[in-house]
N, C-alpha and C positions, 0 to 999 in steps of 0.2 A: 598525460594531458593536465594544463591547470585551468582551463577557461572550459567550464559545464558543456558550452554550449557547441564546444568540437563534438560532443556524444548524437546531438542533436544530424551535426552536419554528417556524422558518420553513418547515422541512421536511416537519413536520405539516400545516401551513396549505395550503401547493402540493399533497401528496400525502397527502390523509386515511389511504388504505388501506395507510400505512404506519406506523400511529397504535402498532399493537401492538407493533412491534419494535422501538421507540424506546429503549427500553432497554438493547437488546443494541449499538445506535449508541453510546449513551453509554458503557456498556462496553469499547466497542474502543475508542473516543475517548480513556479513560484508560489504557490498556494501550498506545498508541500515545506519547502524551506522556510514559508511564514508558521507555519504549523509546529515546525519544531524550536525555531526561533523563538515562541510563545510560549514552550512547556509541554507543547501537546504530545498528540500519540497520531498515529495511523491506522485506520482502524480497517481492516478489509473481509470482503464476504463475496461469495458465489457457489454456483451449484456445480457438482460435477465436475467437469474438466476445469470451470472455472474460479472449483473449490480448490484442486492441486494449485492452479496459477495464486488464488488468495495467500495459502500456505505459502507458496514460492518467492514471491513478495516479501513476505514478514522475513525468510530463511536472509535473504540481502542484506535487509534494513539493520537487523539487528545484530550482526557481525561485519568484518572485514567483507565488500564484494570482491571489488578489483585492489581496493588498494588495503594498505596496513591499518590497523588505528590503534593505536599504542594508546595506553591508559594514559589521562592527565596525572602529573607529578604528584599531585594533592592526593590522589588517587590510591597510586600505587604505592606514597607512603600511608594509610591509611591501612591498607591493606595489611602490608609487613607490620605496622603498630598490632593490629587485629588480633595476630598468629606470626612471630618470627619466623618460624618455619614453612608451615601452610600458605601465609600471606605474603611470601614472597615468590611461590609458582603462581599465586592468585597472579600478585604484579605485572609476572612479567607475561602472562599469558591469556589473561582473557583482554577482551576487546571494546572498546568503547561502540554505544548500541545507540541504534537511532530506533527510540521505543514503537514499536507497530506486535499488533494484536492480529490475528485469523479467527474471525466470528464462527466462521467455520471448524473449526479444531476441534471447540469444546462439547465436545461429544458427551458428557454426562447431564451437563445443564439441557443441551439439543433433545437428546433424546428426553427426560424429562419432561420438557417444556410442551416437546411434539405431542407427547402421551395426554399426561395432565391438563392441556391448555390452549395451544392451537399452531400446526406445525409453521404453516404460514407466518409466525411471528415471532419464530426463534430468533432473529437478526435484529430485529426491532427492539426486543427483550435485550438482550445486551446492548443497543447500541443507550438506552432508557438505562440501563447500569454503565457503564462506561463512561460513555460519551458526553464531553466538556468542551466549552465555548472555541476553546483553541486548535480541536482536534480536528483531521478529517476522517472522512467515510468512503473507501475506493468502492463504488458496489458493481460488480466483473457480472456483465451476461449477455451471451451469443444475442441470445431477440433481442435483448434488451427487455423483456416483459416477465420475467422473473418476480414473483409474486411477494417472496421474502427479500427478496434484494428492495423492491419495492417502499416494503412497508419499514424498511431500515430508515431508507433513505426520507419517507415522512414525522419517523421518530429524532432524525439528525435534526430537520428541520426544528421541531419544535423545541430540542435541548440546545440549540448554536450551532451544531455540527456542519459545518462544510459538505459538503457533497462530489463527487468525481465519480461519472459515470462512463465504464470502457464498455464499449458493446459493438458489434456488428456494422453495418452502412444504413440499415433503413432506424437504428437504435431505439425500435419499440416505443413503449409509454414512458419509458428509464429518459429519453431524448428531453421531457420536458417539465421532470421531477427531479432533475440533478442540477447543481450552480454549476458545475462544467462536465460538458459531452463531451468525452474523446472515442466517434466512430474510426472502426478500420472497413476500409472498402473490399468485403466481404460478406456474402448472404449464408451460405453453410457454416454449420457448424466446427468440422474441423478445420474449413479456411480461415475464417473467422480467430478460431485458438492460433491456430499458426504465424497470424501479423499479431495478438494480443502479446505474445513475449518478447518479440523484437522492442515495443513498445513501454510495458514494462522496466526491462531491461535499463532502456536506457532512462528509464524516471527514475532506477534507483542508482545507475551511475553517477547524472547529473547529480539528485541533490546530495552523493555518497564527495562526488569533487569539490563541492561548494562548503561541505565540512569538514573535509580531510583535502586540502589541496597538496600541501607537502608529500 
């Protein structure tokens, strides 16, 4: 594929009953490619299943998904200046990375934060470290009423941070605390996860073709 937005139509094809949100994909699609266009980062959070999904997100963005991404030349000579030796496996083998974070991951600062301070506000606490005018905020949650996804998403607000909120059909309190809702038509929680990846997916094929099209 070299046009994003065949991901889009393919997405339709495999999963009719996500026909209607197709729009709010495309949406994030651009608010993401403006993101890194800018310098920024992706910043992503959820609980539980949609802590694995956060993590699984970042796994895409920041290597090869579908296609190659061979270091830029400047790069890879760079590297071999570095270390003749070592910095030429570096070259020919690591990958150019579309920077994204899992709020989730950091499990040391998390649990800290939870003990010491208040667990409800682990996500907020790093989005308050992190988080710059140019970045976004993916915040993943079945109800949508997730408490620390939440309070992320008011700390985005007050640093610049963008916001993109994936949740379930009825999208909880998340539906009118995020600058884009993308519901999947789903009430249960593992139906719910189950259209969240297809979705995904193809948010990071899109903007993975839009910067690696060759």
């Amino acid at each position: 594929m070299n046009d994003p937005h065949e991901h889009l139509a393919r997405l339709v094809e495999r999963y009719p009953v996500l026909k209607d949100g197709i729009h709010a994909v495309e949406s994030a699609y651009g608010m993401i490619v403006e993101c890194y266009r800018n310098g920024g980062t992706v910043l992503t959070c959820g609980n539980g299943g949609s802590s694995a999904d956060s993590d699984h997100i970042v796994g895409e963005l920041m290597k090869g998904f579908l296609k190659k991404r061979p270091l830029p030349e400047a790069m890879q000579t760079a590297l071999r200046a570095a270390d003749p030796e070592l910095g030429g496996v570096l070259a020919s083998r690591l990958q150019t990375a579309l920077p994204a974070i899992d709020l989730s991951a950091q499990s040391a600062l998390a649990t800290a934060f939870a003990n010491d301070v208040d667990a409800s506000l682990i996500y907020a606490q790093q989005v308050l470290g992190y988080g710059r005018p140019a970045d976004v905020l993916l915040g993943i949650s079945t109800s949508g009423n997730a408490s620390n996804v939440l309070a992320a998403f008011l700390a985005a607000r007050a640093k610049g941070v963008r916001t993109i909120g994936l949740t379930g059909a009825s999208g909880g309190r998340m539906k009118d605390r995020c600058d884009l809702w993308i519901p999947v038509p789903a009430a249960s929680t593992p139906d719910v996860q189950e259209l969240h990846l297809p979705v995904y997916h193809c948010l990071c094929a899109m903007v993975e073709e839009h910067f690696f099209p060759k």
